[in-house]
LORO-512103 format. One record per residue: residue number from 1; residue in one letter; x negated, y, z of N, C-alpha, C, O in turn. Coordinates in steps of 0.2 Angstrom, whole numbers, plus 5000, padded with zeros to 4 digits. Atoms other than C-alpha are relative to their C-alpha. Layout:
@resi = NUM | resn = A | n.u = X | n.v = Y | n.w = Z | ca.u = X | ca.v = Y | ca.w = Z | c.u = X | c.v = Y | c.w = Z | o.u = X | o.v = Y | o.w = Z $
...
This chain:
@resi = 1 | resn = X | n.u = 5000 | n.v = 4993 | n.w = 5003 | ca.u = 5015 | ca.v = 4707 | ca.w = 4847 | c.u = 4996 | c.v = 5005 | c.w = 5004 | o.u = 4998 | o.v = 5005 | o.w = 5010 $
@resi = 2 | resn = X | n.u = 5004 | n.v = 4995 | n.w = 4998 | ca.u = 5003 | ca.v = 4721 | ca.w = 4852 | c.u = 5004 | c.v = 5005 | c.w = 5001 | o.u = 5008 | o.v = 5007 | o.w = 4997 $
@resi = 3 | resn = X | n.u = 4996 | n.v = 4991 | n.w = 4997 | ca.u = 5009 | ca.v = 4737 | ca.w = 4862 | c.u = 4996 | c.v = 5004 | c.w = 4996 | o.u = 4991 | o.v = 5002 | o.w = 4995 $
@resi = 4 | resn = X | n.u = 5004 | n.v = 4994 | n.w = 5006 | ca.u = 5004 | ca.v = 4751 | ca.w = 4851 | c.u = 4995 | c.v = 5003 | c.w = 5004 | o.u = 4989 | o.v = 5002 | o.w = 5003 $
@resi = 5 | resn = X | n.u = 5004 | n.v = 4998 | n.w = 4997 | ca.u = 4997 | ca.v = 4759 | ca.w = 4865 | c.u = 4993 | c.v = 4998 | c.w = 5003 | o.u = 4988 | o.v = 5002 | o.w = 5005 $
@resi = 6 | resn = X | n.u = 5007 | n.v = 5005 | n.w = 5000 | ca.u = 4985 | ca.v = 4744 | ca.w = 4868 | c.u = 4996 | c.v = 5000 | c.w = 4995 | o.u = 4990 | o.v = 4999 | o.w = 4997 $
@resi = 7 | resn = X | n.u = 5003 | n.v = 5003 | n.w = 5006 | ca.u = 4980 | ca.v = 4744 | ca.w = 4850 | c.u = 4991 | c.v = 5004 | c.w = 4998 | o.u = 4991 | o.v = 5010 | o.w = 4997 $
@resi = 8 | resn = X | n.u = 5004 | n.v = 4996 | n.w = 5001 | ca.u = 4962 | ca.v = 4751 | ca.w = 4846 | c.u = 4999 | c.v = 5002 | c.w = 4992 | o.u = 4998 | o.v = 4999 | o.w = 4987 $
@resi = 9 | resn = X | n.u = 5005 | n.v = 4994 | n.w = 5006 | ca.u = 4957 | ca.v = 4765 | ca.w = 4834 | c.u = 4995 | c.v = 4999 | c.w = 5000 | o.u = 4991 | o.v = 4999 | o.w = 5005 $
@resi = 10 | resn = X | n.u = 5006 | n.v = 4997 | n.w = 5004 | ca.u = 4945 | ca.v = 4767 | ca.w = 4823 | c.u = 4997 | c.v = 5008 | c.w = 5002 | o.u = 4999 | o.v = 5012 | o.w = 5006 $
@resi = 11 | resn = X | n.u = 4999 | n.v = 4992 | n.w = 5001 | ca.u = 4938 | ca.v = 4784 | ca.w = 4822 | c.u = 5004 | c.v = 5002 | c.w = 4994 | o.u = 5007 | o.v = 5008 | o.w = 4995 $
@resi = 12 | resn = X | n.u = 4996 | n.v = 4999 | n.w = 5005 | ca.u = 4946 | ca.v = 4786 | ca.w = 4806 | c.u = 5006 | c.v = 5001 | c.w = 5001 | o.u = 5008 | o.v = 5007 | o.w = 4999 $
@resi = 13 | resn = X | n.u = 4994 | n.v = 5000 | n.w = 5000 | ca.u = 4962 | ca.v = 4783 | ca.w = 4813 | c.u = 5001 | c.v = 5006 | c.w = 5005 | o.u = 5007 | o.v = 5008 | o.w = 5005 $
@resi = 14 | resn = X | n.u = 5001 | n.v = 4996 | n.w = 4995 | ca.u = 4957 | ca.v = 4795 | ca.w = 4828 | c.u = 5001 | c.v = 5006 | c.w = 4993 | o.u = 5005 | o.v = 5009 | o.w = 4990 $
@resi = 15 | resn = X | n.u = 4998 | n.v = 4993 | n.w = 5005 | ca.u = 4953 | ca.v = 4809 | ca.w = 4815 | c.u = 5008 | c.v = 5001 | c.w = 4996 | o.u = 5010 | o.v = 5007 | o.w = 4995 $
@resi = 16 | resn = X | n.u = 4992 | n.v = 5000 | n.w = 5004 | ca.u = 4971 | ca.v = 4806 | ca.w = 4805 | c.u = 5004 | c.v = 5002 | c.w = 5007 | o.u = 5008 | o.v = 5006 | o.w = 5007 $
@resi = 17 | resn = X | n.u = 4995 | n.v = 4997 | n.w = 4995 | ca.u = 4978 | ca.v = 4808 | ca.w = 4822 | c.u = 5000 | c.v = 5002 | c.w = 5003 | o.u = 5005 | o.v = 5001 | o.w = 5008 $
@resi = 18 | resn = X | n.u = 5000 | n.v = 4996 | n.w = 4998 | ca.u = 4971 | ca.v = 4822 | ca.w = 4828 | c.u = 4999 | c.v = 5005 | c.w = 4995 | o.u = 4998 | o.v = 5010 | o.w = 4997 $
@resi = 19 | resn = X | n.u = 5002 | n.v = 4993 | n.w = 5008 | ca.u = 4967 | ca.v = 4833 | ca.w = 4812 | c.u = 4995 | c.v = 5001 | c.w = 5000 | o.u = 4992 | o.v = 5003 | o.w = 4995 $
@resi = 20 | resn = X | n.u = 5008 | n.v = 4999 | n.w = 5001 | ca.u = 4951 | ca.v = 4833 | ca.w = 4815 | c.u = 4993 | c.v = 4997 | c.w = 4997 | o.u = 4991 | o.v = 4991 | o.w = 4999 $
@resi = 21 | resn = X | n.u = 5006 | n.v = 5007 | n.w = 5003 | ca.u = 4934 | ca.v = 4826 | ca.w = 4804 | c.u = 4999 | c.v = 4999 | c.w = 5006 | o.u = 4999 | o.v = 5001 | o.w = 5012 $
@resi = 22 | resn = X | n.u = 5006 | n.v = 5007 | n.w = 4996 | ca.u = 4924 | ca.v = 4811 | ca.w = 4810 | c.u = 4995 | c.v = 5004 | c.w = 5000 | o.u = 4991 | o.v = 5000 | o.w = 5002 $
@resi = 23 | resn = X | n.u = 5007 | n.v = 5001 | n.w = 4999 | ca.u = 4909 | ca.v = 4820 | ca.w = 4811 | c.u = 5002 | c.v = 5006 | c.w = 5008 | o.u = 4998 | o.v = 5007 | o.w = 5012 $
@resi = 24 | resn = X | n.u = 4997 | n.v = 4995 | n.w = 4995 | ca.u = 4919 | ca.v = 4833 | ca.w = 4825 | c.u = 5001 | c.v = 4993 | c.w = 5003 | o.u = 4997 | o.v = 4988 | o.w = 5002 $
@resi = 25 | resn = X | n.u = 4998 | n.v = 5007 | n.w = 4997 | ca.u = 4925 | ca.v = 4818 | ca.w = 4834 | c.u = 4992 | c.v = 4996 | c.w = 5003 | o.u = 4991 | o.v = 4995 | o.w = 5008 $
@resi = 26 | resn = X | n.u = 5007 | n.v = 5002 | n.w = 4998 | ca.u = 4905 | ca.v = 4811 | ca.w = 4834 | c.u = 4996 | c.v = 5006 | c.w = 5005 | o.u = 4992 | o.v = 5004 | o.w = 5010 $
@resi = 27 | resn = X | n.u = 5003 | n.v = 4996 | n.w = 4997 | ca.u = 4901 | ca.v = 4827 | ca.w = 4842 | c.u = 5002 | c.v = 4999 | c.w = 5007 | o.u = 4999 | o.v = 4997 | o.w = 5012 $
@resi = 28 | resn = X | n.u = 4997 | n.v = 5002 | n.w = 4995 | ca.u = 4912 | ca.v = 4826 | ca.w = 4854 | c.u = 4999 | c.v = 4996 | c.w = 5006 | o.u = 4999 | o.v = 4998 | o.w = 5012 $
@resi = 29 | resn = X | n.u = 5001 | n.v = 5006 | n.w = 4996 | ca.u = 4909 | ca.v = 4809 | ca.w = 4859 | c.u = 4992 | c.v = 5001 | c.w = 5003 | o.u = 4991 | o.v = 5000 | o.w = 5009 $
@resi = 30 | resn = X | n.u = 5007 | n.v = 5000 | n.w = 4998 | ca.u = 4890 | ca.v = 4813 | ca.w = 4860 | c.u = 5000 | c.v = 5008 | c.w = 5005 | o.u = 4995 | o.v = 5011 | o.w = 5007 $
@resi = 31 | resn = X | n.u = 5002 | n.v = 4993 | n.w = 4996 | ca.u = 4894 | ca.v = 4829 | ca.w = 4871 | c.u = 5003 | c.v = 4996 | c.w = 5009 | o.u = 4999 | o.v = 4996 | o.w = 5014 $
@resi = 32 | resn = X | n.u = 4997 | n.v = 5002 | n.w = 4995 | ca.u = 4906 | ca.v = 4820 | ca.w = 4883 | c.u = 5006 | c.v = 5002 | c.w = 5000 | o.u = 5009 | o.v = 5001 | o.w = 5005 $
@resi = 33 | resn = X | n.u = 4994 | n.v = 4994 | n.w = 5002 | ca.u = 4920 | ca.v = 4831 | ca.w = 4877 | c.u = 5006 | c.v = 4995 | c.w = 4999 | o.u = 5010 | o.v = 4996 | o.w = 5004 $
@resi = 34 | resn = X | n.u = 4996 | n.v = 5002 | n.w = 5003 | ca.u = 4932 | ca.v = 4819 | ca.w = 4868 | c.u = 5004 | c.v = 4994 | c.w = 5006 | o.u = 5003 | o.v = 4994 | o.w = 5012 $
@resi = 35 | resn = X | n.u = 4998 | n.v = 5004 | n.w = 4996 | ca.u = 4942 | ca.v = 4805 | ca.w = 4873 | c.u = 4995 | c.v = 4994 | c.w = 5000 | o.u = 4990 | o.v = 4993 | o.w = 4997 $
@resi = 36 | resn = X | n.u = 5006 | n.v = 5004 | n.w = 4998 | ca.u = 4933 | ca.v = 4790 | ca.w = 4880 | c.u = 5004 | c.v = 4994 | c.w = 4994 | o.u = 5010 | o.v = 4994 | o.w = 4992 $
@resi = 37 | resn = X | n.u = 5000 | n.v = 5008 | n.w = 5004 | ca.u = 4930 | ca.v = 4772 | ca.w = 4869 | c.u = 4996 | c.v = 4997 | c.w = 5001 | o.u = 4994 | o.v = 4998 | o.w = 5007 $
@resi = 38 | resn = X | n.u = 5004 | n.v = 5007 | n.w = 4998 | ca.u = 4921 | ca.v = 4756 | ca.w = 4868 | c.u = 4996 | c.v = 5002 | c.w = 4993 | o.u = 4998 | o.v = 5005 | o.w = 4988 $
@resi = 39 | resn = X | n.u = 5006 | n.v = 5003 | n.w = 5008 | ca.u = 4906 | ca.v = 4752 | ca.w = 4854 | c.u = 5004 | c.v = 4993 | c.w = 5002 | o.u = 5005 | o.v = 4990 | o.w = 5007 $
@resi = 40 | resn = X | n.u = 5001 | n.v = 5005 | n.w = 5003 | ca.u = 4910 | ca.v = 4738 | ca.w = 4845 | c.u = 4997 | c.v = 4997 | c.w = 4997 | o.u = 4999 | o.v = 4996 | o.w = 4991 $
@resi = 41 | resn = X | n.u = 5003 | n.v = 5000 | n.w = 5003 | ca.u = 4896 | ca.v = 4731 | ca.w = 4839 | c.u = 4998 | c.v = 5008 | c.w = 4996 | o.u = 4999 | o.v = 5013 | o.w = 4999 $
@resi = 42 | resn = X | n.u = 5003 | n.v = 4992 | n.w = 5005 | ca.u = 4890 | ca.v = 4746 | ca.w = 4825 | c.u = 5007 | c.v = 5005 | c.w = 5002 | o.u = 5006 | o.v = 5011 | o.w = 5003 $
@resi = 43 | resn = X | n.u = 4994 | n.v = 4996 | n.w = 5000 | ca.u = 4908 | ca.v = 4752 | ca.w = 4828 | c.u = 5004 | c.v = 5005 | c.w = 5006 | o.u = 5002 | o.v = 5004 | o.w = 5011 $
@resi = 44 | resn = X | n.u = 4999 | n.v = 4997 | n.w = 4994 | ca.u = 4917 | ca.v = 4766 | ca.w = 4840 | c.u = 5008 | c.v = 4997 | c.w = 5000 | o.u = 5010 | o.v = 4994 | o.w = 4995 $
@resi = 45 | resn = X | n.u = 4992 | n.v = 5001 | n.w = 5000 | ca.u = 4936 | ca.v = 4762 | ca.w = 4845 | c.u = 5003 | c.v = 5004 | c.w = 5007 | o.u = 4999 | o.v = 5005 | o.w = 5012 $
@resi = 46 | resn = X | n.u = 4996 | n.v = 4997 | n.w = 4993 | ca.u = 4947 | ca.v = 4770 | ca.w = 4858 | c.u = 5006 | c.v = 4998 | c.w = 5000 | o.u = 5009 | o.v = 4997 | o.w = 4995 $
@resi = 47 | resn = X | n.u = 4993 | n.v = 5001 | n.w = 5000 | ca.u = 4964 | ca.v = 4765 | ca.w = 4865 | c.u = 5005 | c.v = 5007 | c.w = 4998 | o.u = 5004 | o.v = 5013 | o.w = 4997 $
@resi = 48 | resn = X | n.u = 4998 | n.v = 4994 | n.w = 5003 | ca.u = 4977 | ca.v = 4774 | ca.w = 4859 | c.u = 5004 | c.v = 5006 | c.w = 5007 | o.u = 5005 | o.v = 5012 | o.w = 5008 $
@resi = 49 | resn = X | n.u = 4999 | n.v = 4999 | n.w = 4994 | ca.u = 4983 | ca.v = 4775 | ca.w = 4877 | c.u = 4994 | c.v = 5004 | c.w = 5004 | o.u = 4997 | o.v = 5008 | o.w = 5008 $
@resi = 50 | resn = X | n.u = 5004 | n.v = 4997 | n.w = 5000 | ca.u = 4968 | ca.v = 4783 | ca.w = 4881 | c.u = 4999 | c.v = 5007 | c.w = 4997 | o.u = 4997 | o.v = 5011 | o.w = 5001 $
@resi = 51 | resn = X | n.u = 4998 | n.v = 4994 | n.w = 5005 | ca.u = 4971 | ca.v = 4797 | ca.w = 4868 | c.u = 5003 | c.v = 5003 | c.w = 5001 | o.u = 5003 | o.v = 5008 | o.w = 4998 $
@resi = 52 | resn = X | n.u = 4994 | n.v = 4994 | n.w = 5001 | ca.u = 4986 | ca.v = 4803 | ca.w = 4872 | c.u = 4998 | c.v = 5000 | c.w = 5008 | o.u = 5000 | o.v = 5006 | o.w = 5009 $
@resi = 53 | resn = X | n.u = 5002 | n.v = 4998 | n.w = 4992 | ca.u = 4980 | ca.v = 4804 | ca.w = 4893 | c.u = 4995 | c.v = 5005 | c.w = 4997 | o.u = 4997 | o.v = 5011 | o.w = 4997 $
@resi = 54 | resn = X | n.u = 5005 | n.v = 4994 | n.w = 5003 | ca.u = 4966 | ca.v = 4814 | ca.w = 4886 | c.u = 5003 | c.v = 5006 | c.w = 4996 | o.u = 5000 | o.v = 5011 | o.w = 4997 $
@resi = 55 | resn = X | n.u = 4997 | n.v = 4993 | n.w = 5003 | ca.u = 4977 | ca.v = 4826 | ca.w = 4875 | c.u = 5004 | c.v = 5000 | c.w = 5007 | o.u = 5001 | o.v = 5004 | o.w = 5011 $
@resi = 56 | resn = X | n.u = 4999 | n.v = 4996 | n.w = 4994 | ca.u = 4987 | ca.v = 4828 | ca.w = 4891 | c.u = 4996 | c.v = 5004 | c.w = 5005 | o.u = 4999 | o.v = 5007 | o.w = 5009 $
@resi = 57 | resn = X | n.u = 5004 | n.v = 4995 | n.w = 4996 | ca.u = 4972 | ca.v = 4834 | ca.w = 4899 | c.u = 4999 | c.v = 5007 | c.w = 4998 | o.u = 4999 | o.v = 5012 | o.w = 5001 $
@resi = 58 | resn = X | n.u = 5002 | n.v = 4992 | n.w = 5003 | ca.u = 4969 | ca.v = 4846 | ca.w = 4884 | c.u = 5005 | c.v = 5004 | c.w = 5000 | o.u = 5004 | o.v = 5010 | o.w = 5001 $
@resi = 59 | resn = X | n.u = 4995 | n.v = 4994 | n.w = 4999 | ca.u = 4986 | ca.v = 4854 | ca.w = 4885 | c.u = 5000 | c.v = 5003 | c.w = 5008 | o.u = 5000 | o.v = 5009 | o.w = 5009 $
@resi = 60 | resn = X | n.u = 5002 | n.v = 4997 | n.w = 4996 | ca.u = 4985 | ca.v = 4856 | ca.w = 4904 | c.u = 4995 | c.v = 5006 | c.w = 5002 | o.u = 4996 | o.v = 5011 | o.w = 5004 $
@resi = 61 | resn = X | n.u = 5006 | n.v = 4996 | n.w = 5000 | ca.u = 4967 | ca.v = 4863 | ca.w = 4904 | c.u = 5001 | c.v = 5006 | c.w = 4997 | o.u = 4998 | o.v = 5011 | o.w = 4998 $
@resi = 62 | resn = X | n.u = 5001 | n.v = 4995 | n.w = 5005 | ca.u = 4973 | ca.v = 4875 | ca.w = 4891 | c.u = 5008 | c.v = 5006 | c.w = 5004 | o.u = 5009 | o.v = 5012 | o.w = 5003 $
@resi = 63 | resn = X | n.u = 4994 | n.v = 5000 | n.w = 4996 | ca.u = 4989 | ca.v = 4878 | ca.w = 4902 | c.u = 4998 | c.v = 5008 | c.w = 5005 | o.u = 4999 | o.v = 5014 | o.w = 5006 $
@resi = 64 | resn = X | n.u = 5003 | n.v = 4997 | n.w = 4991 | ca.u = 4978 | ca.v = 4881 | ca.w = 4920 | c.u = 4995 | c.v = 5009 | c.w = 4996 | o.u = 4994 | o.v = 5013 | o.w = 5000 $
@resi = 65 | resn = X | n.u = 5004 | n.v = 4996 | n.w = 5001 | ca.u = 4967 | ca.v = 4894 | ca.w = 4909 | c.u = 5005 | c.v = 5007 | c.w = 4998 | o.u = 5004 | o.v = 5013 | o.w = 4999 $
@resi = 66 | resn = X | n.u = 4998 | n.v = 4994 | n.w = 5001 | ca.u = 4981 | ca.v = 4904 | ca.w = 4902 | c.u = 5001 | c.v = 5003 | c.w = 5005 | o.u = 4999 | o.v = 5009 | o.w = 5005 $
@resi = 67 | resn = X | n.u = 4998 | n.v = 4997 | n.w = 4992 | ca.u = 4988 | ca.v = 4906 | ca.w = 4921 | c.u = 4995 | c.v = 5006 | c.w = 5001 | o.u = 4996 | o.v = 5012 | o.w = 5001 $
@resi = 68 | resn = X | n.u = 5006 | n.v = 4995 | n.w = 4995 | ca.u = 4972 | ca.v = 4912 | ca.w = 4927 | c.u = 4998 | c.v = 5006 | c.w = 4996 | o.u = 4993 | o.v = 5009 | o.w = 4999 $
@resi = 69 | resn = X | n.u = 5001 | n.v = 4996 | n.w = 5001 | ca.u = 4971 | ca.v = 4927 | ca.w = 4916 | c.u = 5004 | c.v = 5006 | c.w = 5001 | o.u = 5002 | o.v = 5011 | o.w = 4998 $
């Protein structure tokens, strides 16, 4: 049985489970902005474990900016 947290998204699944379209997400990825993946062949994937460390960055960062005002 696979750990959920192991399991790779899609970007599809990534957009469903961030609200976000796929072409926001392509941006991202091509900025260096988003959370990190693998190419698969033609394909992008990301852990899902990865994803949620990356939203805990975004809520911190957004955290440390309120402070500082």
């Amino acid at each position: 049985m696979t750990n959920e947290l192991d399991r790779l998204m899609s970007i599809t699944d990534l957009s469903e489970m961030l609200g976000v379209p796929i072409d926001t997400l392509y941006g991202w990825r091509h900025r260096g902005e988003g959370p990190g993946g693998y190419r698969v062949g033609r394909h992008v994937r990301c852990r899902r474990a990865t994803v949620e460390a990356w939203l805990d960055t975004q809520a911190d960062r957004r955290e440390s900016q309120r402070g500082a005002h």
